[in-house]
C-alpha positions, -999 to 999 in steps of 0.1 A, spaced: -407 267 -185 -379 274 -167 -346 291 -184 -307 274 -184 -279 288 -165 -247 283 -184 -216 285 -163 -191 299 -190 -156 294 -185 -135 323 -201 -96 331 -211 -72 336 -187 -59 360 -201 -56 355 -239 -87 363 -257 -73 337 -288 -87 312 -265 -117 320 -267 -146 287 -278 -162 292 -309 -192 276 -285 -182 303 -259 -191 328 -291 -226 312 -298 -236 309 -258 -224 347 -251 -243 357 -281 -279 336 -274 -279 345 -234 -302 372 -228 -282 383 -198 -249 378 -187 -239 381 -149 -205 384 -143 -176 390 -116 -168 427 -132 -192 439 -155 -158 461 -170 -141 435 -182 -172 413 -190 -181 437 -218 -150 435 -237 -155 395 -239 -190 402 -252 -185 428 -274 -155 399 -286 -185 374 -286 -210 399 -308 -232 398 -280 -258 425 -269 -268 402 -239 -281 426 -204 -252 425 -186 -252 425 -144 -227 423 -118 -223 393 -96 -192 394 -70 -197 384 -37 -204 419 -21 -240 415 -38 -244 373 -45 -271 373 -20 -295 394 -43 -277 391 -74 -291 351 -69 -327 363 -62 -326 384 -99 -309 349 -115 -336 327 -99 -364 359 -118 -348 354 -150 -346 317 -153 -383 316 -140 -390 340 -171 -375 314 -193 -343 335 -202 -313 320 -213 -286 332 -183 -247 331 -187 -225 334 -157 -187 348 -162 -159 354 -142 -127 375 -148 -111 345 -160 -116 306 -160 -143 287 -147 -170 306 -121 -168 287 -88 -134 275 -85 -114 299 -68 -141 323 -81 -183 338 -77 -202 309 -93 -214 286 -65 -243 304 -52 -254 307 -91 -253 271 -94 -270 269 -62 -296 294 -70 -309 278 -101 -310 244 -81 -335 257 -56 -361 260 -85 -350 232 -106 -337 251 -139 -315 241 -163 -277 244 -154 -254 232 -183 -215 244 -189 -191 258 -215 -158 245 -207 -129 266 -212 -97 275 -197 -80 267 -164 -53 279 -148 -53 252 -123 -49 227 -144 -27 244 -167 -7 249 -137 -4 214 -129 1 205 -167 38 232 -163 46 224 -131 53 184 -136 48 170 -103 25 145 -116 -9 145 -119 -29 138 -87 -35 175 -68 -55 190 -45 -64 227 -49 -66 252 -22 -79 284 -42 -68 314 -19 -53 306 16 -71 322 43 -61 355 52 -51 352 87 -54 342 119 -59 306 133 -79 295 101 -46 303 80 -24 281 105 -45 251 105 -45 255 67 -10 253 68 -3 226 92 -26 207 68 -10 219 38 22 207 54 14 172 55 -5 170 22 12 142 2 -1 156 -31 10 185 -50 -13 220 -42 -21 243 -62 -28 281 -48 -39 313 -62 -20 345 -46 -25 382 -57 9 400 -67 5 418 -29 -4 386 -9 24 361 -29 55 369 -7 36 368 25 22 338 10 56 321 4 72 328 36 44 312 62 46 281 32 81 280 37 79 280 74 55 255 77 67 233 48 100 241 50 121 264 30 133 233 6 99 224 -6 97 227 -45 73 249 -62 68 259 -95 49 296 -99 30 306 -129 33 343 -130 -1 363 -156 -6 326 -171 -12 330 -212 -5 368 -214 19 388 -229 44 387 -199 41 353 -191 69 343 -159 71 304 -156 91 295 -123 107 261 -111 128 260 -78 124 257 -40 104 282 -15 136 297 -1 147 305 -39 111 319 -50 114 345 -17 147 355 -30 136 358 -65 103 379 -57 120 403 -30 147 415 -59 118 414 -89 88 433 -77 56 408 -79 32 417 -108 2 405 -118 -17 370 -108 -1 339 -96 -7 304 -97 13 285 -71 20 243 -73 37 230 -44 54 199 -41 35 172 -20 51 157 13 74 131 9 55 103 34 65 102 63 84 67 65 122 68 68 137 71 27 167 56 20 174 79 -14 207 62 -22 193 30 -23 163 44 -45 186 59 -67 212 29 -70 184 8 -75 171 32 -107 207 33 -120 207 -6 -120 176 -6 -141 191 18 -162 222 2 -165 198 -32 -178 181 -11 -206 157 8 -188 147 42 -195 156 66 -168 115 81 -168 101 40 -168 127 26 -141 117 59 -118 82 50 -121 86 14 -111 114 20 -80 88 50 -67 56 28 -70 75 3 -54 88 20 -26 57 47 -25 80 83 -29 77 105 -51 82 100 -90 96 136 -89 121 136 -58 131 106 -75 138 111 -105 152 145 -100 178 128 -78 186 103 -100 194 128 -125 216 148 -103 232 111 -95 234 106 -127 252 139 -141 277 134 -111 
């Protein structure tokens, strides 16, 4: 009888948010692969577990699957970490998942944290996103990415390393424009959190005087669609529902649904209207 993968999703940063499930898995598997066997080890020693640990990155998935595939044929129970959150978004885990498939085991899950949606929980541009994981390096793969990215109506959510973030922001500003809101999560859950609201031109500015550190989690502000928007009649009509009894947050949601913009562009100009 086959064993069961379990794809583990791990802290992002805090180990305090840690499962007590995450616990009992770590400490049943009989081998853990993971994304850096390094940090893997202080999350088991965390867990009490004396599970075989083995690397799994994606310099050696191809045979690191074929080992999997052994062990779950041997009827071990097999646990599959990354560095942080959930293996095969924006991180190894995929060809795991695929692995085990090809010979029908097991494959069950430990939920756990996500910067991704933890991101879009902060950011508050609403709650429909698409996420992009990395962008592509360079090259004509990054500027159709972009050109896409440009016309996406819902928010995005990208992952950039503290060396790639500024490069990052500048080809999003130039192909989104330099007024698109963003909202940066800078080493999510950890001791030197940085949560960051404000347009692409401002987030250059900010991150050329303050040196980038650590791992970001970008949310960009959807497209507004691309029919003509006639903000001061949104807005007037907002301050009329107000003015009836309304709640500012309820008449936004009704004028935007109604005219199809954004509940966010909306209502943060109907707040600037409205402080005027």
């Amino acid at each position: 009888m086959s064993g069961t993968l379990w794809l583990c999703g791990t802290p992002i940063g805090n180990l305090e948010d840690m499962t007590e499930r995450l616990r009992r898995i770590l400490g049943a598997a009989d081998v853990v692969y993971a994304e850096d066997t390094r940090r893997a080890r202080v999350l088991l020693e965390r867990a009490g577990s004396s599970a075989r640990l083995r690397s799994y990155f994606v310099g050696n998935e191809t045979s690191r699957a074929q080992e999997l595939q052994d062990d779950l044929r041997a009827g071990k129970t097999v646990a599959f970490v990354t560095d942080a959150g959930m293996p095969g978004v924006g991180d190894p885990g995929l060809t795991a998942v695929q692995a085990a498939r090809e010979i029908g085991a097991a494959i069950s899950i430990v939920p756990g944290p996500s910067a991704v949606t933890s991101a879009v929980a902060l950011a508050g541009m609403g709650d429909r996103f698409a996420f992009e994981s990395f962008l592509p390096r360079k090259g004509k793969e990054r500027t159709d990415r972009l050109q896409t990215l440009a016309a996406e109506q819902r928010a995005t959510v990208i992952f950039c390393s503290p060396k790639r973030v500024l490069a990052d922001m500048s080809d999003l500003a130039s192909a989104l424009g330099a007024d698109r809101e963003i909202f940066a999560a800078r080493e999510l859950t950890k001791m030197f959190e940085e949560l960051w609201w404000g347009t692409l031109e401002e987030a250059i500015a900010h991150w050329t005087d303050t040196e980038p550190r650590g791992e970001f989690t970008l949310v960009i502000q959807g497209a507004v669609p691309s029919t003509s928007v006639d903000w001061q009649e949104a807005v007037a009509v907002v301050e009329r529902e107000v003015a009836a009894g309304t709640s500012r947050a309820a008449a936004v949601r009704e004028v935007a649904d109604m005219l199809g913009v954004p509940k966010n562009e909306l209502y943060r100009r109907a707040l600037a209207a409205g402080t005027q």
